[in-house]
Backbone as XML, in Angstrom:
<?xml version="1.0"?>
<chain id="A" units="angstrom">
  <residue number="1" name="UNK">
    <atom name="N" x="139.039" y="83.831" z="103.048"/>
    <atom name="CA" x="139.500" y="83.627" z="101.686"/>
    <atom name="C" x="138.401" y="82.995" z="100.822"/>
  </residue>
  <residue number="2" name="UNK">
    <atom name="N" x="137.929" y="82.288" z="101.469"/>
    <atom name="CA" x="136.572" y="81.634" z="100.797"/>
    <atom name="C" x="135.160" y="82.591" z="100.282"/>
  </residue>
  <residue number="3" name="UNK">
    <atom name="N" x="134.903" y="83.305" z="100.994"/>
    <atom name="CA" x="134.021" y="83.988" z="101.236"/>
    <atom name="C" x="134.500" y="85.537" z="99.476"/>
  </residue>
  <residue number="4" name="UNK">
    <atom name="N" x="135.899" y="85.839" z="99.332"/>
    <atom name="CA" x="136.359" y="86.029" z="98.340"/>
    <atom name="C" x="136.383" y="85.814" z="96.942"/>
  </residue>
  <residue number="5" name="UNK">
    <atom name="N" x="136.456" y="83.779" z="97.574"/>
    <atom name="CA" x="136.086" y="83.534" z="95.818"/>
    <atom name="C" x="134.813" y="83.336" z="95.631"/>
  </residue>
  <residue number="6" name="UNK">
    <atom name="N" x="133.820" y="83.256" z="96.428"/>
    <atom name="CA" x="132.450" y="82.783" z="96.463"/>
    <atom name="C" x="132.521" y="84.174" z="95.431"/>
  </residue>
  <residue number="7" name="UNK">
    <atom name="N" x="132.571" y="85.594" z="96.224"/>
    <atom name="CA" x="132.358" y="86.455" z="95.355"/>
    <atom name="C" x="132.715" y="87.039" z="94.331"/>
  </residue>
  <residue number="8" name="UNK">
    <atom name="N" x="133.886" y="86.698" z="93.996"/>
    <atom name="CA" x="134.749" y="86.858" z="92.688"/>
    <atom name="C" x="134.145" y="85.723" z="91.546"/>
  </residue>
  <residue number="9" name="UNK">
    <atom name="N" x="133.811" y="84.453" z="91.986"/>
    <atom name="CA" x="132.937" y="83.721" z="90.986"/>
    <atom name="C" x="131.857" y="84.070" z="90.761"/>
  </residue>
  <residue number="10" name="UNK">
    <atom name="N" x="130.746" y="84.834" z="91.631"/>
    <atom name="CA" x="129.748" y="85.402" z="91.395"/>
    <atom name="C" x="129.940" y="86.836" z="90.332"/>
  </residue>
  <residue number="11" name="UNK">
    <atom name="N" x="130.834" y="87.297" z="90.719"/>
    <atom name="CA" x="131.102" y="88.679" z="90.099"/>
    <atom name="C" x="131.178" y="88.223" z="88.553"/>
  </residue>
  <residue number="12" name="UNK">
    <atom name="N" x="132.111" y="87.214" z="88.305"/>
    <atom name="CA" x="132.640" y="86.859" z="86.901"/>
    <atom name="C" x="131.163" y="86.368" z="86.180"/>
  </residue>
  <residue number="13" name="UNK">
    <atom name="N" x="130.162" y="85.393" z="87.129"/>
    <atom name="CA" x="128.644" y="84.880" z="86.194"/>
    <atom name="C" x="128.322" y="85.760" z="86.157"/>
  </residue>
  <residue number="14" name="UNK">
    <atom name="N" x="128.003" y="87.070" z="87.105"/>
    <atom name="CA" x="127.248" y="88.185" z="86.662"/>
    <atom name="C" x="127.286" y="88.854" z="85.703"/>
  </residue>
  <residue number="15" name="UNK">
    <atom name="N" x="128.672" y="89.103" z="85.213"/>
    <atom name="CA" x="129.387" y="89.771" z="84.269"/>
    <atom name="C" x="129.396" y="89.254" z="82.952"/>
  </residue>
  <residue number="16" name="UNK">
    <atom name="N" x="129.036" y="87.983" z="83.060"/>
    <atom name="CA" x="128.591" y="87.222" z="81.999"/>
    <atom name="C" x="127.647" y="87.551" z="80.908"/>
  </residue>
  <residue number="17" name="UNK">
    <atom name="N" x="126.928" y="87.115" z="81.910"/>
    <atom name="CA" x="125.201" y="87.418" z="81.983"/>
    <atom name="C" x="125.137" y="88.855" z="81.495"/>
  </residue>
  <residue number="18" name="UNK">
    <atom name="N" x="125.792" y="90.070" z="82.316"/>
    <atom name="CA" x="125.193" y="90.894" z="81.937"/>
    <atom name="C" x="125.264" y="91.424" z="79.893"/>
  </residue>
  <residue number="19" name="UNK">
    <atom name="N" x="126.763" y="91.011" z="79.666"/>
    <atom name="CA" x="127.286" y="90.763" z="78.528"/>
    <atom name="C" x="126.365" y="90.213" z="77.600"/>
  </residue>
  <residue number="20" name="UNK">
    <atom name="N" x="126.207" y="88.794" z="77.996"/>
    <atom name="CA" x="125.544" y="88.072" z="76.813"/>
    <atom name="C" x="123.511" y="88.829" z="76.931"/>
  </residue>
  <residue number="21" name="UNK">
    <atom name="N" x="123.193" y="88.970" z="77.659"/>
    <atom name="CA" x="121.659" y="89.375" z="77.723"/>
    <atom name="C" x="121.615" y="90.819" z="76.898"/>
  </residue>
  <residue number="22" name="UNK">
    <atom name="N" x="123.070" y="91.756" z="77.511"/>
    <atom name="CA" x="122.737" y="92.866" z="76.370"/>
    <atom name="C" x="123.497" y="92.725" z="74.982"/>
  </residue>
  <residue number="23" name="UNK">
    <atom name="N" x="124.034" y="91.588" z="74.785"/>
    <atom name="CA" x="124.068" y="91.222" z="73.250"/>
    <atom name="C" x="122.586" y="90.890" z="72.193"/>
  </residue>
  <residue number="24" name="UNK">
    <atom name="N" x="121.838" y="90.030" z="73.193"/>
    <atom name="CA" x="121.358" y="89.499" z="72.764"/>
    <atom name="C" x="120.100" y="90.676" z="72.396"/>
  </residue>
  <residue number="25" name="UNK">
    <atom name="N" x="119.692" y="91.446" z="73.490"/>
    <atom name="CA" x="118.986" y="92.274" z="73.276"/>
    <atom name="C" x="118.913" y="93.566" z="72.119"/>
  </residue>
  <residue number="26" name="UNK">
    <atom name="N" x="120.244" y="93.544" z="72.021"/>
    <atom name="CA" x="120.960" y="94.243" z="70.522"/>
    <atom name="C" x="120.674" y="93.625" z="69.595"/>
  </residue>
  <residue number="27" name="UNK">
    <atom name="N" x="120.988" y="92.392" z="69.782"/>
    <atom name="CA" x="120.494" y="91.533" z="68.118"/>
    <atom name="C" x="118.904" y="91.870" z="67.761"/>
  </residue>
  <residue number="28" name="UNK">
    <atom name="N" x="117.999" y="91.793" z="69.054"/>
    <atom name="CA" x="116.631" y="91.684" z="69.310"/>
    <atom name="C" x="116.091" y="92.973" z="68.465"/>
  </residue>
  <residue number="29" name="UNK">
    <atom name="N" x="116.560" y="93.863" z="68.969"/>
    <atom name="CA" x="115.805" y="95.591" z="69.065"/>
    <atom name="C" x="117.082" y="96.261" z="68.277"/>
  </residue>
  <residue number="30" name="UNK">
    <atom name="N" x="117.914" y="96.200" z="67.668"/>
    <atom name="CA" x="118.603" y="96.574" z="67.213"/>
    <atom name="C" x="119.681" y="97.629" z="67.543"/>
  </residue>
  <residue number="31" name="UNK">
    <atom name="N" x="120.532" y="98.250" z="66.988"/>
    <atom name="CA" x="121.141" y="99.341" z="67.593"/>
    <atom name="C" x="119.785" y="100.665" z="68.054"/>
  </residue>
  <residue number="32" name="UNK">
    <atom name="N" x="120.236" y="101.153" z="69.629"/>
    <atom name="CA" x="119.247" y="102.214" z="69.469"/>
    <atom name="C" x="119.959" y="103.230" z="70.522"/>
  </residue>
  <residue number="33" name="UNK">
    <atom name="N" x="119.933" y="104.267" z="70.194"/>
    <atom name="CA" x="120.190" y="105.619" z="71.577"/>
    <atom name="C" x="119.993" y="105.106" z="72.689"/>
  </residue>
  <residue number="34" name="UNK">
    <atom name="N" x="118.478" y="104.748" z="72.773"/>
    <atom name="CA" x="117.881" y="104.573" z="74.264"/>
    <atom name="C" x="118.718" y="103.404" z="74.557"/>
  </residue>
  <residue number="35" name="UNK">
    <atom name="N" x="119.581" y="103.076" z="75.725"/>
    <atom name="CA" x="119.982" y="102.180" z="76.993"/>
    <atom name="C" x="119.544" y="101.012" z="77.243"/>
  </residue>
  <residue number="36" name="UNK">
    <atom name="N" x="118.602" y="100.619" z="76.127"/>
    <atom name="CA" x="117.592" y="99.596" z="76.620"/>
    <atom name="C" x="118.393" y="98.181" z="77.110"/>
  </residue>
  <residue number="37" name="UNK">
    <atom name="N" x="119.535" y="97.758" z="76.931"/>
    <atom name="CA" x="120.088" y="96.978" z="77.410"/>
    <atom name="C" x="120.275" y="96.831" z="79.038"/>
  </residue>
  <residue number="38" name="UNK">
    <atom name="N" x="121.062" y="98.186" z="79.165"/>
    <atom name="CA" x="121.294" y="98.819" z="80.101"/>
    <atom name="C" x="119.867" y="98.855" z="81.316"/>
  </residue>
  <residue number="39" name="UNK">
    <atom name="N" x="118.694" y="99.288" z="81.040"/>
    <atom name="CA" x="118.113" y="99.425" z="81.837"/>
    <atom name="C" x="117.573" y="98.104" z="81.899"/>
  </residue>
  <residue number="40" name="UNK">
    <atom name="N" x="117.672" y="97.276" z="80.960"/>
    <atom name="CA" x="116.654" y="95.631" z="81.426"/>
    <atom name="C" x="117.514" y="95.197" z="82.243"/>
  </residue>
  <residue number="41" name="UNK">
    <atom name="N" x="118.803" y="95.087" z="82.489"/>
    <atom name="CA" x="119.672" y="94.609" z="83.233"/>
    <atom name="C" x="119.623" y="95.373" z="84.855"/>
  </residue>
  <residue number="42" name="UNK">
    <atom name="N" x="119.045" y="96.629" z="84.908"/>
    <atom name="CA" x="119.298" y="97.031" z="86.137"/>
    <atom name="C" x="117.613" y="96.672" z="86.644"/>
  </residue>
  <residue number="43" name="UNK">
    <atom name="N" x="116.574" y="96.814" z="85.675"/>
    <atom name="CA" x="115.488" y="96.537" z="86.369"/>
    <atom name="C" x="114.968" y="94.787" z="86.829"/>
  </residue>
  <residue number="44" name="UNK">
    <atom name="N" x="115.898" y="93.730" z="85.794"/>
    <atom name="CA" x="115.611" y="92.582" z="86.045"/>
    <atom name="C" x="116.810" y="92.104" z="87.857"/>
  </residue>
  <residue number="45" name="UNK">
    <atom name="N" x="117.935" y="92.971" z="87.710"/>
    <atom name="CA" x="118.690" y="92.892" z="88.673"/>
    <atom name="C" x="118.017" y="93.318" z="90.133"/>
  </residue>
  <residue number="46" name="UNK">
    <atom name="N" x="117.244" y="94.461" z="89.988"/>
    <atom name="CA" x="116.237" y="94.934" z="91.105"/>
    <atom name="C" x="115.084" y="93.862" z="91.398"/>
  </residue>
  <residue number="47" name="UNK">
    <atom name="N" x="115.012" y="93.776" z="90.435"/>
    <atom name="CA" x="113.392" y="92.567" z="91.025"/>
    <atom name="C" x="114.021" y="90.963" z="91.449"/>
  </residue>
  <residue number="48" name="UNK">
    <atom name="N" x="115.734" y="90.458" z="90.947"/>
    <atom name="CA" x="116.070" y="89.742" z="91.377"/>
    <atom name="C" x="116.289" y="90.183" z="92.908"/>
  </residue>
  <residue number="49" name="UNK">
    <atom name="N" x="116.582" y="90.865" z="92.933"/>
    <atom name="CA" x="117.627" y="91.552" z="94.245"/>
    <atom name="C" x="116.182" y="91.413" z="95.440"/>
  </residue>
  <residue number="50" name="UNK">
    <atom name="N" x="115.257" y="91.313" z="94.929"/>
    <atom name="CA" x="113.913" y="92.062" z="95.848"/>
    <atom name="C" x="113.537" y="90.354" z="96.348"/>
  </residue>
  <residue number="51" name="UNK">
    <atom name="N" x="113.514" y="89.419" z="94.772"/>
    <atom name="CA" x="113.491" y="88.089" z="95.206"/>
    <atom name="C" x="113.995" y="87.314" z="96.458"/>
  </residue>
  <residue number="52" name="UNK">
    <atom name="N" x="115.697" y="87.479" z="96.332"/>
    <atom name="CA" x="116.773" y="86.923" z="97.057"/>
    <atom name="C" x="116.446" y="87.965" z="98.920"/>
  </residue>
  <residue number="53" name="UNK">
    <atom name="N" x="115.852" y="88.999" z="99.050"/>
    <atom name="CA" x="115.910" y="89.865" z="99.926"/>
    <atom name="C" x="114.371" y="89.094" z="100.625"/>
  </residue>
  <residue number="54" name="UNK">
    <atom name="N" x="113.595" y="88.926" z="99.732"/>
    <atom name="CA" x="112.537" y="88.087" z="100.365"/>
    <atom name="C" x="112.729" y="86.497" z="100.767"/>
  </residue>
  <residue number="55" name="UNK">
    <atom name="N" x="113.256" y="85.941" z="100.165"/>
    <atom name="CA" x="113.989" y="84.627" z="100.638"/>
    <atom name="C" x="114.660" y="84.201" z="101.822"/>
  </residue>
  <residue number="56" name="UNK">
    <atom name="N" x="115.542" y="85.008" z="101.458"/>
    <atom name="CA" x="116.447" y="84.958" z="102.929"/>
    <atom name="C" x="115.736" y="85.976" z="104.207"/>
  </residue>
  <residue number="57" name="UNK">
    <atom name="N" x="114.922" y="86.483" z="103.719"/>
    <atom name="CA" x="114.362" y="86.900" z="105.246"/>
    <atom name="C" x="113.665" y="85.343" z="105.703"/>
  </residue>
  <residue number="58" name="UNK">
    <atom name="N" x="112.687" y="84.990" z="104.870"/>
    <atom name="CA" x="111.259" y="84.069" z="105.020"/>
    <atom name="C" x="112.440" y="83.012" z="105.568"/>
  </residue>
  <residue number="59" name="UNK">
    <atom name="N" x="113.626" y="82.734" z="105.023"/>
    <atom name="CA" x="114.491" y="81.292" z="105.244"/>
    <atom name="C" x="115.830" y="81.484" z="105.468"/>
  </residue>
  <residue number="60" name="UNK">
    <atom name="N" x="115.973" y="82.406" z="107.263"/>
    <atom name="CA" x="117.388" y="83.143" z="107.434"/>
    <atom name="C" x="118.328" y="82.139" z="107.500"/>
  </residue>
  <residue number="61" name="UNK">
    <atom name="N" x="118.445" y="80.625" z="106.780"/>
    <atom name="CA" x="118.870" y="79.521" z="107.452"/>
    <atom name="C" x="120.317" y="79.621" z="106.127"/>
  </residue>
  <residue number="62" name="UNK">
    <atom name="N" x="119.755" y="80.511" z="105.203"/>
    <atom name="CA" x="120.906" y="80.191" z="104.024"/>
    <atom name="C" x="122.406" y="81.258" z="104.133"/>
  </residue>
  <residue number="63" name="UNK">
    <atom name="N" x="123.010" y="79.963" z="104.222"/>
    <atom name="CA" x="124.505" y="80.204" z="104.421"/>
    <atom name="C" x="124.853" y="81.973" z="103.492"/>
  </residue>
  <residue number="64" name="UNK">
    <atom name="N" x="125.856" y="82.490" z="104.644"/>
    <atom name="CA" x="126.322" y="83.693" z="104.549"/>
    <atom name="C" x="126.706" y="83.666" z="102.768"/>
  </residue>
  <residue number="65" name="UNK">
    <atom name="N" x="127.822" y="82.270" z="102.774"/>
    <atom name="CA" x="128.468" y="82.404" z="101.613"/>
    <atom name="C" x="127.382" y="82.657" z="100.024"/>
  </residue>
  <residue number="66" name="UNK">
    <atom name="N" x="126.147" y="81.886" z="100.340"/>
    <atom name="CA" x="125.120" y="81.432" z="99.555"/>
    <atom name="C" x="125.119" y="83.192" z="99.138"/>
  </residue>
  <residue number="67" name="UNK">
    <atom name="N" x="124.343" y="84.134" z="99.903"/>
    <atom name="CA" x="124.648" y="85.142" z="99.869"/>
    <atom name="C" x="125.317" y="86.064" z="99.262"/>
  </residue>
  <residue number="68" name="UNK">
    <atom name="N" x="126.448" y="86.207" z="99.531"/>
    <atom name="CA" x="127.507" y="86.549" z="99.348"/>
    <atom name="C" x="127.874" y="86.408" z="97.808"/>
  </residue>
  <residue number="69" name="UNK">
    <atom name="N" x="127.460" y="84.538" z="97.048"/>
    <atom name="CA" x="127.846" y="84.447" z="95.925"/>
    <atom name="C" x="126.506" y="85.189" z="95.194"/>
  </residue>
  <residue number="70" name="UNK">
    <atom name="N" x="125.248" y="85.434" z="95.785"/>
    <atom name="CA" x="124.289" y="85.169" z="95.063"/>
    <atom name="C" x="123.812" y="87.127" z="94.795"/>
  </residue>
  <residue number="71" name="UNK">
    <atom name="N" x="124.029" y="87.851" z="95.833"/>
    <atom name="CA" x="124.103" y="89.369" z="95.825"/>
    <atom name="C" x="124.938" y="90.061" z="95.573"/>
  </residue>
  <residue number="72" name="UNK">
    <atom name="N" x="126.299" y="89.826" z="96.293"/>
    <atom name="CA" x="127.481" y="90.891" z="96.242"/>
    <atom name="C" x="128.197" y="90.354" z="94.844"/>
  </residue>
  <residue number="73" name="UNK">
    <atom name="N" x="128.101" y="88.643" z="94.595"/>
    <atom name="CA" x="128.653" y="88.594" z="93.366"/>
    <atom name="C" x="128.039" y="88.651" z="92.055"/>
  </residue>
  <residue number="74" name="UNK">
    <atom name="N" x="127.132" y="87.684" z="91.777"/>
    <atom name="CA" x="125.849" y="87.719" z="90.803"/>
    <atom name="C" x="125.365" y="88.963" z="90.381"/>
  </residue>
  <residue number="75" name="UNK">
    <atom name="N" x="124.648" y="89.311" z="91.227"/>
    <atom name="CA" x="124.277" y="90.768" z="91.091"/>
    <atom name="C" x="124.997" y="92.093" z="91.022"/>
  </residue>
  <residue number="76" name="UNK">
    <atom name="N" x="125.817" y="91.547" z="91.916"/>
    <atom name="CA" x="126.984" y="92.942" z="91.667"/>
    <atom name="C" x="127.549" y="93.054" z="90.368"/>
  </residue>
  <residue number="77" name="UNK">
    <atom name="N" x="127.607" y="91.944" z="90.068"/>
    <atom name="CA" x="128.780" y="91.569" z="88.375"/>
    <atom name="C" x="127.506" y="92.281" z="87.306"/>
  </residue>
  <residue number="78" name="UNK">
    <atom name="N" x="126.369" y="91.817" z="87.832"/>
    <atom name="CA" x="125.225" y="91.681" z="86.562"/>
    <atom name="C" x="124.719" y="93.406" z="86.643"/>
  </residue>
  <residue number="79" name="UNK">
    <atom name="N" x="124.797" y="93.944" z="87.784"/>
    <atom name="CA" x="124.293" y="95.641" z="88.086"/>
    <atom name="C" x="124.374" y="95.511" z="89.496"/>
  </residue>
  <residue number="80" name="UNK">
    <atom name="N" x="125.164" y="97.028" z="89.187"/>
    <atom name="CA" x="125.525" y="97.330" z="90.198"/>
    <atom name="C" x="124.369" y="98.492" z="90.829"/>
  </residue>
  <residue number="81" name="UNK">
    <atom name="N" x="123.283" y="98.351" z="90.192"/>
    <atom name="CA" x="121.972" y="99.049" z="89.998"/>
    <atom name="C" x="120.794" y="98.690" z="91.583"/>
  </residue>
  <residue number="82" name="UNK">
    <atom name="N" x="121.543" y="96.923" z="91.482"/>
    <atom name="CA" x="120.786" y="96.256" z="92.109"/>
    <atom name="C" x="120.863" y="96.421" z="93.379"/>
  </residue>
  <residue number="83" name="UNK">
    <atom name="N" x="122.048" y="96.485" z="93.654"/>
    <atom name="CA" x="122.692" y="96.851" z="95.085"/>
    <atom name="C" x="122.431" y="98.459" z="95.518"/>
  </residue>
  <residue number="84" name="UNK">
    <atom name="N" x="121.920" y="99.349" z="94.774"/>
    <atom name="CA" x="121.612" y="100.380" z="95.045"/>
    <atom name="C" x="119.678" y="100.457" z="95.220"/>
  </residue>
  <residue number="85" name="UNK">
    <atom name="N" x="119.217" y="99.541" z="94.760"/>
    <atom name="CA" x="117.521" y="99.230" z="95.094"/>
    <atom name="C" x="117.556" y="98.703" z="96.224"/>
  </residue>
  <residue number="86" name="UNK">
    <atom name="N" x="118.378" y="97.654" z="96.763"/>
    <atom name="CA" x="117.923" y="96.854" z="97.750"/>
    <atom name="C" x="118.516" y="97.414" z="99.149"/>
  </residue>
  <residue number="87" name="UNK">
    <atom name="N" x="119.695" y="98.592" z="99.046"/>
    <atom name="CA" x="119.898" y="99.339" z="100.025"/>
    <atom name="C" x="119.381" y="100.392" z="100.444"/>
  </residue>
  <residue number="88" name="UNK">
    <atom name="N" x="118.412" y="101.113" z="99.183"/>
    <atom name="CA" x="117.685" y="101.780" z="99.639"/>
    <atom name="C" x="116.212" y="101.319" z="99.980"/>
  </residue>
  <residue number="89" name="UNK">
    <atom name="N" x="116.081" y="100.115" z="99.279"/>
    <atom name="CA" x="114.606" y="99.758" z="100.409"/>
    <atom name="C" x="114.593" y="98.969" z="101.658"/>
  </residue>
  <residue number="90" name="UNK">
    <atom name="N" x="115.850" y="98.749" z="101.891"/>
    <atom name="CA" x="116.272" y="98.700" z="103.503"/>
    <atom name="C" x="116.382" y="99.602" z="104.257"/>
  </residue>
  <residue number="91" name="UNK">
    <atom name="N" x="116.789" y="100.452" z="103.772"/>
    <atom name="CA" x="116.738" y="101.857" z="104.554"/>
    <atom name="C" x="115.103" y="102.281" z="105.131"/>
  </residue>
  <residue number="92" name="UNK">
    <atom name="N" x="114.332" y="102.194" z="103.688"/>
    <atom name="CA" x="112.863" y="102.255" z="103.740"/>
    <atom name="C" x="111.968" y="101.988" z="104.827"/>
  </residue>
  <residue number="93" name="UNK">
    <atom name="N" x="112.460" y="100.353" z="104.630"/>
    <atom name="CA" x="111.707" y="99.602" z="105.714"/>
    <atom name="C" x="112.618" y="99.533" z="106.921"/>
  </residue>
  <residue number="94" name="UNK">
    <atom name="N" x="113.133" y="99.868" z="107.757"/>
    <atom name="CA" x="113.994" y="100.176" z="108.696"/>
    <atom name="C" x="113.168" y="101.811" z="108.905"/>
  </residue>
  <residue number="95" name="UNK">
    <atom name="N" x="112.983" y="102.968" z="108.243"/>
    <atom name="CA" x="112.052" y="104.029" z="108.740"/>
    <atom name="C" x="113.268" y="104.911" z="108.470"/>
  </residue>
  <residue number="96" name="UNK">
    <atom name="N" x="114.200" y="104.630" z="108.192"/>
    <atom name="CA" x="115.709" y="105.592" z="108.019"/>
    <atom name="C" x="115.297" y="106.587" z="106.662"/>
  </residue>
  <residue number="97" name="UNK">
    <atom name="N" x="113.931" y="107.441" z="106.431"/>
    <atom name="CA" x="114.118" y="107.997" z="105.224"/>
    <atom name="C" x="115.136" y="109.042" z="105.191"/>
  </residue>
  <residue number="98" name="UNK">
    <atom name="N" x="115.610" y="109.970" z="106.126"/>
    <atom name="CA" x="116.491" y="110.815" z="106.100"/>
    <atom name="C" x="117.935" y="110.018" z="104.984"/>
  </residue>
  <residue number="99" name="UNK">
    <atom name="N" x="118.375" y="109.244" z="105.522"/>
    <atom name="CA" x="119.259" y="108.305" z="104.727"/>
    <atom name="C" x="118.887" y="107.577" z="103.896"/>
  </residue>
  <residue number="100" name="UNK">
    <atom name="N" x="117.463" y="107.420" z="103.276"/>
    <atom name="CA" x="117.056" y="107.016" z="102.569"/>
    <atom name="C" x="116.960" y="108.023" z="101.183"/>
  </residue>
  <residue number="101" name="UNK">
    <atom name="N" x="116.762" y="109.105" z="101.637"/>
    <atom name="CA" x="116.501" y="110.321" z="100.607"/>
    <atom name="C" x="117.991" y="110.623" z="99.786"/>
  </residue>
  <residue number="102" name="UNK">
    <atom name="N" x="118.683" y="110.596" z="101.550"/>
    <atom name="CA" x="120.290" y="110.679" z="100.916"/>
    <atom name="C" x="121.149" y="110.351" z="100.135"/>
  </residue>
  <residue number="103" name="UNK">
    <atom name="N" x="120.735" y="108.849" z="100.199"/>
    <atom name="CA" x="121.335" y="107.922" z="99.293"/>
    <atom name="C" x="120.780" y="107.605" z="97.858"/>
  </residue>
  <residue number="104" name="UNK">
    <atom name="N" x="119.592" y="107.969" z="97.970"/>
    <atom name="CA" x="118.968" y="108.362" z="96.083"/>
    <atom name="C" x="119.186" y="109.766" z="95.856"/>
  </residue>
  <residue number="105" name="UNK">
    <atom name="N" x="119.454" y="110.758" z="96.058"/>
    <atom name="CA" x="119.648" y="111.844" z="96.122"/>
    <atom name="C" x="121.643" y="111.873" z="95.249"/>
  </residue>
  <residue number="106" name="UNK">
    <atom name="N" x="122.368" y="111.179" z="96.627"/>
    <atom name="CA" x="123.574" y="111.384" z="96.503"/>
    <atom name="C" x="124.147" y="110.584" z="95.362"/>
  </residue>
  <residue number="107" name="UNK">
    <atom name="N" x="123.274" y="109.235" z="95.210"/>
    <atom name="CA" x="123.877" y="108.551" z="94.062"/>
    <atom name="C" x="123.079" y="108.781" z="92.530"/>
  </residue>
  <residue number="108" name="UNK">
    <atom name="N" x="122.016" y="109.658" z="92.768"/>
    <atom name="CA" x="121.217" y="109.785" z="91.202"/>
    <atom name="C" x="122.105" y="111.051" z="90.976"/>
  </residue>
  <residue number="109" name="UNK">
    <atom name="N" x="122.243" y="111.898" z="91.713"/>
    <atom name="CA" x="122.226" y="113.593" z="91.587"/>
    <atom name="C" x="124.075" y="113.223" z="91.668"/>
  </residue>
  <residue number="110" name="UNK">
    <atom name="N" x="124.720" y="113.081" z="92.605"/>
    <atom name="CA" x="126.217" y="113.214" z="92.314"/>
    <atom name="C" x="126.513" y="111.789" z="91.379"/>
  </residue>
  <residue number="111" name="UNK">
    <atom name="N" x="125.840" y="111.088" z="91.541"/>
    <atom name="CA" x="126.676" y="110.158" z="90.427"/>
    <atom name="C" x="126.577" y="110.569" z="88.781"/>
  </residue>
  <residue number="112" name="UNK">
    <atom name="N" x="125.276" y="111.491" z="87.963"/>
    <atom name="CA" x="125.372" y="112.050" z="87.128"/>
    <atom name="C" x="126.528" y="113.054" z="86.710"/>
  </residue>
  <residue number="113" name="UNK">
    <atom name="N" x="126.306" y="113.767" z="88.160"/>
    <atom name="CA" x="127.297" y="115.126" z="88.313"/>
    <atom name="C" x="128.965" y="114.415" z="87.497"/>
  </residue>
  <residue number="114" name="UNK">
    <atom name="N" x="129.019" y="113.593" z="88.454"/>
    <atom name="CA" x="130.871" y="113.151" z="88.415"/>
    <atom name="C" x="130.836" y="112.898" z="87.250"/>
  </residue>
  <residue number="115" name="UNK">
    <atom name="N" x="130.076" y="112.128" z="86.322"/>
    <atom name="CA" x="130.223" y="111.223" z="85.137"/>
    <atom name="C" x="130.141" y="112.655" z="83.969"/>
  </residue>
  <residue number="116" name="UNK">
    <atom name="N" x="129.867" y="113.361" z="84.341"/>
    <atom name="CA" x="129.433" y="114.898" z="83.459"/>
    <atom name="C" x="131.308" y="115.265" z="83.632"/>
  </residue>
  <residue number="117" name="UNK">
    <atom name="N" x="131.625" y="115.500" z="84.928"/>
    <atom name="CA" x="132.733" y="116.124" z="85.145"/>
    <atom name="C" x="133.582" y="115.470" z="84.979"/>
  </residue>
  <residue number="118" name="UNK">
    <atom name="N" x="133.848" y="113.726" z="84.880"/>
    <atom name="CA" x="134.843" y="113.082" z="84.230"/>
    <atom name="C" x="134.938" y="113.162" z="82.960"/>
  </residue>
  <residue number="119" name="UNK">
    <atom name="N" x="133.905" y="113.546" z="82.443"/>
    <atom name="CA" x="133.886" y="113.641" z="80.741"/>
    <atom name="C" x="134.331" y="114.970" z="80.429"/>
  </residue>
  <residue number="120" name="UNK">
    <atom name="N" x="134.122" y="116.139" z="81.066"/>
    <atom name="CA" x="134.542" y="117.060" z="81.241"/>
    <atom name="C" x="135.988" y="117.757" z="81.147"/>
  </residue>
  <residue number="121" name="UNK">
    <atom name="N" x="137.014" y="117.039" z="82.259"/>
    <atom name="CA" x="137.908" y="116.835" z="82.305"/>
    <atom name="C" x="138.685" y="116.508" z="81.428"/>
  </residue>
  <residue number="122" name="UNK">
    <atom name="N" x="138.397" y="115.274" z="80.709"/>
    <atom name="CA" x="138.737" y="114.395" z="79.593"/>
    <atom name="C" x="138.922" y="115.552" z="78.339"/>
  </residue>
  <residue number="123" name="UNK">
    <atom name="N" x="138.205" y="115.996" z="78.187"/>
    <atom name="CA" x="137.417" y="116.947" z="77.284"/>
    <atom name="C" x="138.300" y="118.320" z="77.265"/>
  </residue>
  <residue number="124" name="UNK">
    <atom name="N" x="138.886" y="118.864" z="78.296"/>
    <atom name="CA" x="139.998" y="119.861" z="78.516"/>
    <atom name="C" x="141.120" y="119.576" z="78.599"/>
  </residue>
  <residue number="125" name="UNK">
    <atom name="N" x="141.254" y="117.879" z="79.369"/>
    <atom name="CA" x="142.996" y="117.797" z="79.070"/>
    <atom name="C" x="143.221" y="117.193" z="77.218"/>
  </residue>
  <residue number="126" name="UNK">
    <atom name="N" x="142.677" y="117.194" z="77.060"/>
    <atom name="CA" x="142.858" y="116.136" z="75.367"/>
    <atom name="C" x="141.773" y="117.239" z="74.706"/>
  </residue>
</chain>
């Protein structure tokens, strides 16, 4: 149960964060097409994610929960971008490229796909 709210409180700062940084970045750069919110949040989330992945290797001493609040919630809340960098460069370094290919493959290439075909959908029933 603990291990729950560790990550449900992480989820909620992430979500925060991700909110107020792409407000702020709107105020910054103004309204624009390009995502730019969007992508500072998934690339600052990746290089966090790469941080916390180097840490806890160098210092395996930090509690599961630490973890738990600091990746699956933090990061998860803040991009869910992040969790898709740091599983595929585990895969990497583990030598798993077959499943490595798969999983950038399956989530760049079908996750476009679906988001095309949910809009799609939308788009024929209405």
């Amino acid at each position: 149960m603990n291990q729950i709210l560790f990550v449900g409180l992480g989820g909620f700062l992430g979500s925060v964060l991700r909110f107020v940084s792409g407000t702020l970045i709107g105020r910054f750069y103004g309204d624009s097409l390009f995502p730019l919110a969007t992508l500072m949040a998934n690339l600052l989330g990746c290089f966090l994610a790469g941080v916390l992945m180097g840490t806890i290797e160098r210092f395996p001493i930090a509690p599961i929960d630490m973890r738990l609040f600091l990746m699956t919630g933090v990061l998860g809340g803040f991009t869910t971008f992040a969790a898709f960098g740091y599983e595929s460069i585990y895969l990497l370094r583990r030598g798993e490229l077959l499943m490595l290919a798969s999983n950038v493959l399956l989530s760049v290439g079908a996750g476009l796909f679906l988001v095309w075909f949910g809009l799609w959908i939308v788009e024929k029933l209405f």
